[in-house]
C-alpha positions as CSV (number, residue, x, y, z in Angstrom):
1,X,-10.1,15.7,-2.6
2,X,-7.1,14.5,-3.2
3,X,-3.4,16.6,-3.0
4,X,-0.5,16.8,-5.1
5,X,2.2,15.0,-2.2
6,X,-1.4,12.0,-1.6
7,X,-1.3,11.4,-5.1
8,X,2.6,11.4,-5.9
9,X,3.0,9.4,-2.8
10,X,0.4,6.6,-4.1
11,X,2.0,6.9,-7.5
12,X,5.6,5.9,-6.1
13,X,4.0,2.8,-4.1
14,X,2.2,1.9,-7.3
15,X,5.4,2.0,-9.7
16,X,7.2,0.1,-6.6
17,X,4.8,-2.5,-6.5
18,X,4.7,-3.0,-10.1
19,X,8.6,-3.1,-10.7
20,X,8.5,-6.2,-8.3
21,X,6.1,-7.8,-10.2
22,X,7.6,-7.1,-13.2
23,X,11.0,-8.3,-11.9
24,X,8.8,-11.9,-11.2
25,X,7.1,-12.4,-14.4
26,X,9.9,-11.3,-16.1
27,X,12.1,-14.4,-14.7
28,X,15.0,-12.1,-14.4
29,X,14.8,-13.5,-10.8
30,X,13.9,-16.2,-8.6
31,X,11.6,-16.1,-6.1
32,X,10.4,-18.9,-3.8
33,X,6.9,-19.5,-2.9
34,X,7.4,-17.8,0.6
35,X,8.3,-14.7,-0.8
36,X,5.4,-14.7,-3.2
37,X,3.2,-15.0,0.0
38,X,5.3,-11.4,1.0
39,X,4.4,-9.8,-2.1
40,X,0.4,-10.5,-1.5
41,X,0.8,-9.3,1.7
42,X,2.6,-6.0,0.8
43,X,0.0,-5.4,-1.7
44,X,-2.4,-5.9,0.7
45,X,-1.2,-3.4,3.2
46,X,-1.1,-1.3,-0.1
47,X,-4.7,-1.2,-0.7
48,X,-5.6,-1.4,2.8
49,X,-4.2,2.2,3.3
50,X,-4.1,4.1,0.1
51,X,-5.8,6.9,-0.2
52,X,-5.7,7.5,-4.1
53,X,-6.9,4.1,-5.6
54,X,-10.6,3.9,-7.2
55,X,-12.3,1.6,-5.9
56,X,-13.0,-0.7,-9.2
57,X,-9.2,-1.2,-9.0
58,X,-9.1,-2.2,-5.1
59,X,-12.1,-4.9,-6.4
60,X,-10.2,-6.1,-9.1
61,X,-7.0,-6.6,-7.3
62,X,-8.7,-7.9,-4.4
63,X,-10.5,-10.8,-6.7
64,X,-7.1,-11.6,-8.5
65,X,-5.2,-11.7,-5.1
66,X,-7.6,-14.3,-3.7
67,X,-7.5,-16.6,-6.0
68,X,-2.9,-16.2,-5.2
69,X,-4.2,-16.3,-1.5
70,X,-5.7,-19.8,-1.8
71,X,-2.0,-20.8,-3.1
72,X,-0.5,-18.9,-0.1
73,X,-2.5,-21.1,2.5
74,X,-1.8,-24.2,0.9
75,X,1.7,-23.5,1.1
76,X,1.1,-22.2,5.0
77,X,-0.6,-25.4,5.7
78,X,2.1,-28.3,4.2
79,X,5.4,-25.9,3.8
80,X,6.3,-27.7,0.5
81,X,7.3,-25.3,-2.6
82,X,4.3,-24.8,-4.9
83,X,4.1,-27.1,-7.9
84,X,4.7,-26.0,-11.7
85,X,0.9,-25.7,-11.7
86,X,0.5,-23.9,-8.7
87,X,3.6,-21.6,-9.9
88,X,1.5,-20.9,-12.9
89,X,-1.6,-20.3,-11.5
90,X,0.4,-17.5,-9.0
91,X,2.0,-16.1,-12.1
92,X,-1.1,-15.6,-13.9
93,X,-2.9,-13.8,-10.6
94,X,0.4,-11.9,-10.8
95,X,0.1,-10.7,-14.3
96,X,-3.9,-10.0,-14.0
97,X,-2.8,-8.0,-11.1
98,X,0.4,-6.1,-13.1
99,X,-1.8,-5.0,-15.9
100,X,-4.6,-3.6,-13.4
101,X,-1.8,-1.5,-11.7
102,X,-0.6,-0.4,-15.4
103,X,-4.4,0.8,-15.9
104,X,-4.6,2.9,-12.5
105,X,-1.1,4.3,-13.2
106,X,-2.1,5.7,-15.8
107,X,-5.4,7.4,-14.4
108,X,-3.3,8.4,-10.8
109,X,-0.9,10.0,-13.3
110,X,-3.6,12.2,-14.8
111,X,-5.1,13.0,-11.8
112,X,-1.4,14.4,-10.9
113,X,-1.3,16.2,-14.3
114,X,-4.9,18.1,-13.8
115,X,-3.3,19.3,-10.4
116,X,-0.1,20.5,-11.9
């Protein structure tokens, strides 16, 4: 069972998380593909520790974040900038991944509201 201060917590790295990526997809700034590779990581850690997630949404983001991951190692393995393409492709996994988090805000936020 899940508290008040686990599920506010959760909520606040949620809303984090999803203001970066809106902040990407948005264009409002630039980010190189290095720092992409950060954001996967962070998310990540996210999922790898969070307590208040369902588990349908750790599959889904899990399943969008691999196919950014294969991106990531590419861009480990030969260090140049990803391609328009590969930018796409990233941006895409991105969005998928900003609408899921939109989703389980929404049913963290209840769960807050039944405990209130």
């Amino acid at each position: 069972m899940m508290n008040v201060d686990e599920l506010e917590y959760g909520l606040r790295q949620l809303d984090q998380i999803h203001l970066r990526l809106e902040w990407i997809l948005s264009g409002k700034i630039s980010v190189p593909s290095q720092k992409l590779g950060l954001i996967v990581s962070d998310i990540r850690a996210f999922l790898a520790v969070s307590t208040i997630l369902s588990l349908q949404f750790q599959k889904d983001v899990d399943t969008a974040l691999s196919k950014i991951d294969l991106l990531v190692y590419d861009w480990l393995a030969d260090g140049a900038p990803w391609s328009t393409d590969e930018m796409k492709q990233a941006m895409c996994g991105f969005r998928q991944i900003a609408a899921l988090i939109e989703k389980e805000q929404v049913r963290v936020r209840a769960c807050l509201s039944s405990k209130e």
